[in-house]
C-alpha positions in Angstrom: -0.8 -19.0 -7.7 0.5 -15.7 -5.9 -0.6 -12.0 -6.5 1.2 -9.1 -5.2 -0.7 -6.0 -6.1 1.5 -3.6 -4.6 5.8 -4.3 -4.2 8.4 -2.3 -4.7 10.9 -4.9 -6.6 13.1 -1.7 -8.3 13.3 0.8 -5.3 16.3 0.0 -3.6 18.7 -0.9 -6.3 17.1 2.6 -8.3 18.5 4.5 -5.7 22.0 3.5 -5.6 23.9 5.3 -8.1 21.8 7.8 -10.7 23.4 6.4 -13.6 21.5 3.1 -14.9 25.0 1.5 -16.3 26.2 1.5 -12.2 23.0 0.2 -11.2 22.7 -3.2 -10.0 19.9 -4.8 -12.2 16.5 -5.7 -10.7 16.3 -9.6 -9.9 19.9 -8.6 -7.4 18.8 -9.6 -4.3 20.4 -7.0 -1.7 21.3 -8.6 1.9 23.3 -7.2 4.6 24.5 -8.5 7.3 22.9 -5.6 10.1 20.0 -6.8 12.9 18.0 -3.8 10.5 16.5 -5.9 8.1 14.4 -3.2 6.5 17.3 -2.8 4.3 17.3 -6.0 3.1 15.7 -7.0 -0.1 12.2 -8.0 0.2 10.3 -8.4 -3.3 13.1 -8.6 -5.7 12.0 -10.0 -8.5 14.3 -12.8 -7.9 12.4 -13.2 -4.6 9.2 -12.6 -6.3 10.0 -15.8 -8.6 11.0 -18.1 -5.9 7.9 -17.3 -3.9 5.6 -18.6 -6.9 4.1 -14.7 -7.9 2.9 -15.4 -10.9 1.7 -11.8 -11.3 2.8 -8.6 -9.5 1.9 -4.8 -9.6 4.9 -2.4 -9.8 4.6 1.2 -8.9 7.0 3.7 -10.1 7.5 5.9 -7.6 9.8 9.5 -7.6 11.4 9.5 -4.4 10.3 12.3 -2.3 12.9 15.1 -1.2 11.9 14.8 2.0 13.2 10.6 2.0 16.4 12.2 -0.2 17.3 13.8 3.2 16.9 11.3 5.5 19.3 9.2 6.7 18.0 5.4 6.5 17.5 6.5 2.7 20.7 7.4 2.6 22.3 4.4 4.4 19.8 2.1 2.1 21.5 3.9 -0.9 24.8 3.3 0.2 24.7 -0.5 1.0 23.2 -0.9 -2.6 26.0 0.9 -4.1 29.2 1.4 -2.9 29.4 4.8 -4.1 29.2 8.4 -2.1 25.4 9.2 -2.5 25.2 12.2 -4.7 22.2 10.7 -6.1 20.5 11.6 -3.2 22.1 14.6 -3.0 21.1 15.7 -6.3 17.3 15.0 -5.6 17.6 17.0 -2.1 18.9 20.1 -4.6 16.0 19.5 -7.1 18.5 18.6 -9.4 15.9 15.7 -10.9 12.2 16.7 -11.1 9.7 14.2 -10.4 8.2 12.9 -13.7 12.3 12.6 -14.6 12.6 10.5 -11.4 9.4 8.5 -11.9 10.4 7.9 -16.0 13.7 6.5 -14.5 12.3 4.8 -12.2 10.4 2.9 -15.0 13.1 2.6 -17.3 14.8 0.9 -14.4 12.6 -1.9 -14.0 12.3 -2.3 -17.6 15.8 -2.9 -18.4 15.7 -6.0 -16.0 12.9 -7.5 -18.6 15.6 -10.1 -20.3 18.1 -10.5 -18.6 18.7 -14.1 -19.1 16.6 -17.0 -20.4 15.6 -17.6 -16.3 15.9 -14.3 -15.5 12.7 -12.3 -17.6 9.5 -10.8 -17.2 6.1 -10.0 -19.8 4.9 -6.3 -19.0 0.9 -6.5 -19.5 -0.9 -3.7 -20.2 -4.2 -5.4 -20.0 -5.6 -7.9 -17.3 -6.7 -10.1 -20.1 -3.3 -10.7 -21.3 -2.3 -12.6 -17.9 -1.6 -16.4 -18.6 -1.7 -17.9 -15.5 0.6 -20.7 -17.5 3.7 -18.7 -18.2 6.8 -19.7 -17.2 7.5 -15.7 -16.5 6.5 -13.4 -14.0 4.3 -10.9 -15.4 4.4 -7.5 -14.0 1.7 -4.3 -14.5 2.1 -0.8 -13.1 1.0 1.6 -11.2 2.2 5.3 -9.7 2.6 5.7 -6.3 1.9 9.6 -5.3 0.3 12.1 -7.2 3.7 14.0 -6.7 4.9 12.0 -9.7 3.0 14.4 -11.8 4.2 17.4 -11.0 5.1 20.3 -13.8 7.8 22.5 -12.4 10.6 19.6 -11.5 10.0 18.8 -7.5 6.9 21.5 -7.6 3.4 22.2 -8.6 2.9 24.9 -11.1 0.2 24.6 -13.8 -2.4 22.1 -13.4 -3.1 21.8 -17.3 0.4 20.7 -17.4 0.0 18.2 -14.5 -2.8 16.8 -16.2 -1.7 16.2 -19.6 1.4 13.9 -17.5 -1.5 12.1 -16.4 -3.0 11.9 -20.2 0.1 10.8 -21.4 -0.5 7.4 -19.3 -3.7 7.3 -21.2 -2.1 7.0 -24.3 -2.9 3.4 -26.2 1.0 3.5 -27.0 1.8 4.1 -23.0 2.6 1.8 -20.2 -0.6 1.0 -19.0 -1.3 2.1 -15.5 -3.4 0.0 -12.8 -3.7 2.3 -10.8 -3.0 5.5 -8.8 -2.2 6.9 -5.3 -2.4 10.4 -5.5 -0.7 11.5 -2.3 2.0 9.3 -0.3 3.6 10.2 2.9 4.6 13.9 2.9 2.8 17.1 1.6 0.6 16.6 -1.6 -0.7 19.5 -3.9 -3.8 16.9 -4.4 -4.8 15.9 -1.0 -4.3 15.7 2.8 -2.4 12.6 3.3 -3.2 10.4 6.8 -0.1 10.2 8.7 2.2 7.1 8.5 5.8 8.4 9.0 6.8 6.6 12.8 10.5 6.0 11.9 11.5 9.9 10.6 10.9 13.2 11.6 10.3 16.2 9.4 7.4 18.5 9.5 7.1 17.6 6.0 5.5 14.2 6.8 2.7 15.8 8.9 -0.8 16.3 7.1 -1.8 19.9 6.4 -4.8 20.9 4.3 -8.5 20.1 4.1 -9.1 16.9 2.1 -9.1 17.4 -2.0 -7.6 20.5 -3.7 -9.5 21.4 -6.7 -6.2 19.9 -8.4 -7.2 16.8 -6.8 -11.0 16.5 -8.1 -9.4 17.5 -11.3 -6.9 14.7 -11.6 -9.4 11.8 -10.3 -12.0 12.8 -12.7 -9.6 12.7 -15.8 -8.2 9.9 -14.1 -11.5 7.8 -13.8 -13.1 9.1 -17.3 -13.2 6.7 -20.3 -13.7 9.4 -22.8 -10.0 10.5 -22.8 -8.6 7.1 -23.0 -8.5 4.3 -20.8 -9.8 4.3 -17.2 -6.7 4.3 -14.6 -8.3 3.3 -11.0 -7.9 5.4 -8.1 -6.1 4.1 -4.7 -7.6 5.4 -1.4 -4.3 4.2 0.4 -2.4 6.8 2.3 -5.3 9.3 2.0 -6.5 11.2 5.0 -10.1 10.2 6.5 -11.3 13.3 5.2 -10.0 13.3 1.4 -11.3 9.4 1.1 -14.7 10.4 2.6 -14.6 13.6 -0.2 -13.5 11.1 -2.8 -16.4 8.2 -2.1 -19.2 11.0 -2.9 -17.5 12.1 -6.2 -17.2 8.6 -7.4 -20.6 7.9 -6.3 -22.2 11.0 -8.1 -19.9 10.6 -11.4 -18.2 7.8 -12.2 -20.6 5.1 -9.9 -18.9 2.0 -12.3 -15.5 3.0 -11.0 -14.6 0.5 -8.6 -12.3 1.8 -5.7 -8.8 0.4 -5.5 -7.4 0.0 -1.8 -3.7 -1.1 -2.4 -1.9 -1.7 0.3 -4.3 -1.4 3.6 -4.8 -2.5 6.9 -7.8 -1.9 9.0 -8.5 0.2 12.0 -11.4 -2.5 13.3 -13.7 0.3 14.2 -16.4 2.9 12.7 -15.1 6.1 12.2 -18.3 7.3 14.1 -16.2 5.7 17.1 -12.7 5.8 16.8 -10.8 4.3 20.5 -9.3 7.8 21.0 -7.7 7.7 24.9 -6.5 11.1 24.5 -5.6 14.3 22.0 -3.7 17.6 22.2 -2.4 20.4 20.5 1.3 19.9 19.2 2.0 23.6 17.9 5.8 22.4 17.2 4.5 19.7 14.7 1.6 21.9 13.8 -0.9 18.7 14.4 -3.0 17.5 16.8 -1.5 13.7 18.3 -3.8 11.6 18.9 -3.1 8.7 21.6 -5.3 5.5 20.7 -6.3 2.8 23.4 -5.0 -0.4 21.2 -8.3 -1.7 19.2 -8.5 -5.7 19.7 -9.1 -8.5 17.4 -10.0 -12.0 17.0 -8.3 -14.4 20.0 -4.8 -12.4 20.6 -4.7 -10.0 17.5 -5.0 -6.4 16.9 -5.4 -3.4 15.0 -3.5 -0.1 14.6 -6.4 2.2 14.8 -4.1 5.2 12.7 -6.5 6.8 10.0 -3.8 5.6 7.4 -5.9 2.3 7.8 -9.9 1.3 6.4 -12.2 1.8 9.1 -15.7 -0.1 8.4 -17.5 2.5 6.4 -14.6 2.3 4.0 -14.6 -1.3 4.1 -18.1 -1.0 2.7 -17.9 1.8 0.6 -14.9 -0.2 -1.2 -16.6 -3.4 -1.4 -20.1 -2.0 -2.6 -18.3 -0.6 -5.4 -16.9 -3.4 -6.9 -13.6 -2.6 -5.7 -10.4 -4.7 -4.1 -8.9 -4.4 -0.9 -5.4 -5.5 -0.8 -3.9 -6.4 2.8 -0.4 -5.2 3.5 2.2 -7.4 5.4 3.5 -4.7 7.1 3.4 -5.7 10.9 2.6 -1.7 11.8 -0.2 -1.7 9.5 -1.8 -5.0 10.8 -1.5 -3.9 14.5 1.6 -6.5 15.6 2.9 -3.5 17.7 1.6 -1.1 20.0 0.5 2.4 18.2 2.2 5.5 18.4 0.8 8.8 18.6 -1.1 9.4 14.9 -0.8 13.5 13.6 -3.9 14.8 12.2 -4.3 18.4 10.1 -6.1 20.6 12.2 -8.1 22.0 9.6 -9.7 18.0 9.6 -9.2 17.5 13.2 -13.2 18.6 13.8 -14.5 17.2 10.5 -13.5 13.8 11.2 -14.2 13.5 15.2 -11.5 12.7 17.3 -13.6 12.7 20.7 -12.5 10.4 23.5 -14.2 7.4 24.1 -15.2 6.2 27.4 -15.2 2.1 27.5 -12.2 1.1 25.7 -13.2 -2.6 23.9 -10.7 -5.2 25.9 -9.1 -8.4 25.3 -11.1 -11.5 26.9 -7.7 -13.4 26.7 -4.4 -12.0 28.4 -2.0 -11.4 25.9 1.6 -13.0 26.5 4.5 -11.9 25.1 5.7 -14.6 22.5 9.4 -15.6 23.5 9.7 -18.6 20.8 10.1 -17.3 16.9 8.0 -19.6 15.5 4.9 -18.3 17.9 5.9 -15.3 16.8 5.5 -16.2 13.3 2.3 -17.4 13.9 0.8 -14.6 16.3 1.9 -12.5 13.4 0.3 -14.6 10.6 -3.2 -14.5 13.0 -2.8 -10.4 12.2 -3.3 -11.2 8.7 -6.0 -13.8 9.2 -8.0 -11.0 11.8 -8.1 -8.5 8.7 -9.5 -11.2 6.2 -12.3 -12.0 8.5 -13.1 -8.6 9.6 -13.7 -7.1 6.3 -15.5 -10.7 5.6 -17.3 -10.0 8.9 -18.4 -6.0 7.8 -18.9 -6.5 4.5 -20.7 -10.1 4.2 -24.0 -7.8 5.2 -23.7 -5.3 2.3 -22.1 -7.5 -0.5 -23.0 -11.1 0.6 -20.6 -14.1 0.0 -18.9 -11.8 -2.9 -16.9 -10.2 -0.1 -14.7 -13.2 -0.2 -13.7 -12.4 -4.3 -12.9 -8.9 -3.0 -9.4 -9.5 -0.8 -6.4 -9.4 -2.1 -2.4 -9.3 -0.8 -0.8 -6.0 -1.5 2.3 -7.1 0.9 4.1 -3.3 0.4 7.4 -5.4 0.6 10.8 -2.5 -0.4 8.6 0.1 0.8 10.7 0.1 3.7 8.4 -1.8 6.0 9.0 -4.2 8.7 7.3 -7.1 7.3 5.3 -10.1 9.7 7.8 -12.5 10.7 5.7 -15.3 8.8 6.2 -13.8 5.5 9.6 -11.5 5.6 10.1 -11.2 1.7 8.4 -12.1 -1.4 10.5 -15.9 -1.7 8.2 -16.8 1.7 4.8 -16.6 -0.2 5.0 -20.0 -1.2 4.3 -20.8 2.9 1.1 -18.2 2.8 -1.1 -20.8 1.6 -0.6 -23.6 4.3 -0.2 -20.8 7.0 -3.6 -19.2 6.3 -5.5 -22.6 5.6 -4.2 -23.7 9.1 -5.4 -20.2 10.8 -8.5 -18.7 8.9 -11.1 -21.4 10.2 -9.5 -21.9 13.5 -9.8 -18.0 13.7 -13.4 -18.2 11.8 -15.2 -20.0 14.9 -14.1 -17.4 17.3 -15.2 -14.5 14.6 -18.3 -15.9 14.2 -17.6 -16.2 10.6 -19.3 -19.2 8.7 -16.3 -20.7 6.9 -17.1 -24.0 5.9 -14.0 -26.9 5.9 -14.9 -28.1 2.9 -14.4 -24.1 1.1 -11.2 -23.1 3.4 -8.7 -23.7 0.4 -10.6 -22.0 -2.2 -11.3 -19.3 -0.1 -7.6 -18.9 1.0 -6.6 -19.6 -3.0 -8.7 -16.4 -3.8 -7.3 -14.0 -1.9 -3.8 -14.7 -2.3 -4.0 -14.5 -5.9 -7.3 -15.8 -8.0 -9.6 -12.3 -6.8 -6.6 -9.7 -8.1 -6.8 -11.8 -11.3 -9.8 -11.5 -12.0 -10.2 -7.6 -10.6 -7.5 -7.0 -13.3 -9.2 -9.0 -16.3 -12.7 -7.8 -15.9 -11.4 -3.9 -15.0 -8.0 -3.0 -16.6 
């Protein structure tokens, strides 16, 4: 049994045309014959199906105006549907507000519910309602960026008015929401967001700001409270260090049974008391400081990307002693497959969170090849994934104990755009995660110094690729 708790199955045929009736419906599998692949489908829900996913968390997501710009958008848009892209267009103009966007966005998805008698999927609004024996996928939701919310069409204006958005998911009659991520990968009214933009430039994808607004507290504390309807979870993905560090203490000093959601994450495989800085400077055309990282190493030939987009170890604990679920993307970025670029920070943070230099640089024992054949690529990518699950096993087995195990999940991020580990390129290749990881995860364990018993390997691996997010959902939404 497979659980995705973060995918993107509507995103790239939403954005073709912006009338639904020209739409291609969601279960379309979109592939192009281009050495991009990024453009391809990855978790239709087509895809999604073949890969065994019994259960998958959707979020609706308004597309930003900064993304309407750019051109891979654009080009993704256009391949979709064959159709010039005023669509886009329109969004650039603020012809659509966001909520409109994100309520389309969702009526999208939903019209791909029945499409045929092999071709439908059960919307839960409650983890109890999952039936691990249904012929169907079953889907929940979620909201990706707190931008969604916004009161004045693409912009902030009153923050009653952004709130009662957020009130109207707390409706009993309302699509239940998992959970949210209140800021995404350009400028947020809520919080600074932690750089993550490598492939387009705009100033609007650099982080400005000083962790939470006082829109932000606002919105996580109605968010979180049970007294105004049901409890929607709050995602520390995309983040800055800063604003997740802010958001640990209020959780701690208010809502202390909230457990924290991390959706879509990879780690940085260091404290953020000792970050493997090389270098730093000024940039006063971005308006950031770039930071240059020595490359962090893993277990045998694996690394980390050491951006503060990723968990560093305090946040590994501060998630897991809160009950909470860490979902591992399958982005090959995010788990460290390539070498890091320069990472922006907001200046106003740049002090807060300590970007000093380090001296000794941790280094491989083992030279690193580079992998010529495509299935040790495959496999070198698959040990990425494998590195994550045992370092948060590794950080957290001293705080939480064996429960660390229950608290991994796969939030793969696939039609988010990512370039996804050659092991697992779309949602259909799921079905091979099992055997992969049972193969790598105790080979990997030894050299960890993780105790992983043979006789445990498969329901350990079963777990994390679907049994922990089941039972996160049933005992918390």
């Amino acid at each position: 049994m497979y659980v995705d708790i973060h995918c993107h199955p509507q995103f790239k045929t939403f954005i073709g045309s912006e009338h639904q009736a020209e739409r291609k419906n969601c279960w379309t599998n979109l592939n192009y014959d281009l050495d991009f692949k990024i453009l391809d489908s990855q978790s239709s829900l087509s895809q999604l199906v073949n890969g065994q996913v019994k259960l998958a968390v959707v979020p609706l997501y308004a597309l930003e105006n900064v993304f309407a710009k750019a051109k891979l958008i654009q080009l993704a848009a256009g391949l979709s549907y064959n159709a010039k892209k005023r669509f886009l267009q329109k969004i650039e103009r603020e012809a659509y507000g966001y909520f409109e966007l994100m309520q389309a966005d969702m009526n999208h998805l939903l019209s791909s519910a029945n499409i045929s008698p092999d071709k439908q999927f059960t919307l839960l609004s409650s983890g109890s309602q999952f039936d691990p024996t249904s012929k169907h996928l079953q889907i929940m939701l979620c909201a990706e960026g707190g931008h969604n919310f916004y009161d004045n069409g693409q912009r902030f204006g009153q923050t009653q008015k952004v709130i009662d958005r957020l009130l109207y998911f707390k409706l009993p009659q309302s699509p239940r929401l998992v959970y949210i991520t209140i800021t995404h990968l350009s400028h947020s009214e809520f919080c600074t967001h932690a750089f993550g933009m490598k492939m387009l430039k705009s100033n609007a994808f650099n982080p400005q700001g000083r962790g939470l607004s006082n829109l932000g507290k606002r919105f996580i504390r109605e968010a979180l409270s049970t007294t105004n309807g049901k409890r929607i979870l709050i995602d520390a993905k995309h983040m800055s260090l800063l604003a997740r560090q802010q958001f640990y203490a209020l959780r701690a000093a208010e809502f202390p049974d909230a457990p924290i959601m991390a959706s879509h994450m990879g780690l940085t495989g260091c404290s953020w008391q000792r970050k493997p800085v090389c270098k730093y400077k000024y940039d006063k055309k971005e308006a950031c400081y770039e930071v240059t990282y020595h490359r962090q190493p893993g277990v045998l030939d694996t690394y980390f990307n050491s951006w503060s987009i990723n968990l560093y170890d305090e946040d590994i604990t501060e998630i897991l002693s809160s009950n909470g679920l860490i979902g591992l993307s399958l982005d090959q970025r995010i788990l460290g497959c390539g070498t890091p670029a320069e990472e922006l920070v907001s200046p106003d943070e740049f002090k807060d969170t300590d970007f000093t230099p380090i001296v000794e640089p941790r280094l491989h024992q083992l030279r690193v090849e580079d992998y010529d054949d495509p299935e040790e690529v495959k496999a070198w990518h698959l040990r990425h994934l494998c590195n994550h699950i045992l370092h948060i096993v590794k950080v957290g087995q001293p705080k939480v104990g064996n429960r660390v195990w229950k608290q991994i999940a796969i939030g793969s991020d696939f039609d988010g755009l990512i370039d996804p580990i050659n092991y697992t390129t779309h949602a259909g290749a799921f079905k091979f995660l099992f055997g992969g990881l049972v193969e790598w995860l105790p080979r990997m364990a030894i050299h960890a110094g993780v105790d992983l018993p043979p006789t445990e390997v498969q329901q350990v691996v079963k777990q994390v690729i679907g049994e922990n997010a089941v039972e996160f959902l049933r005992k918390n939404i």
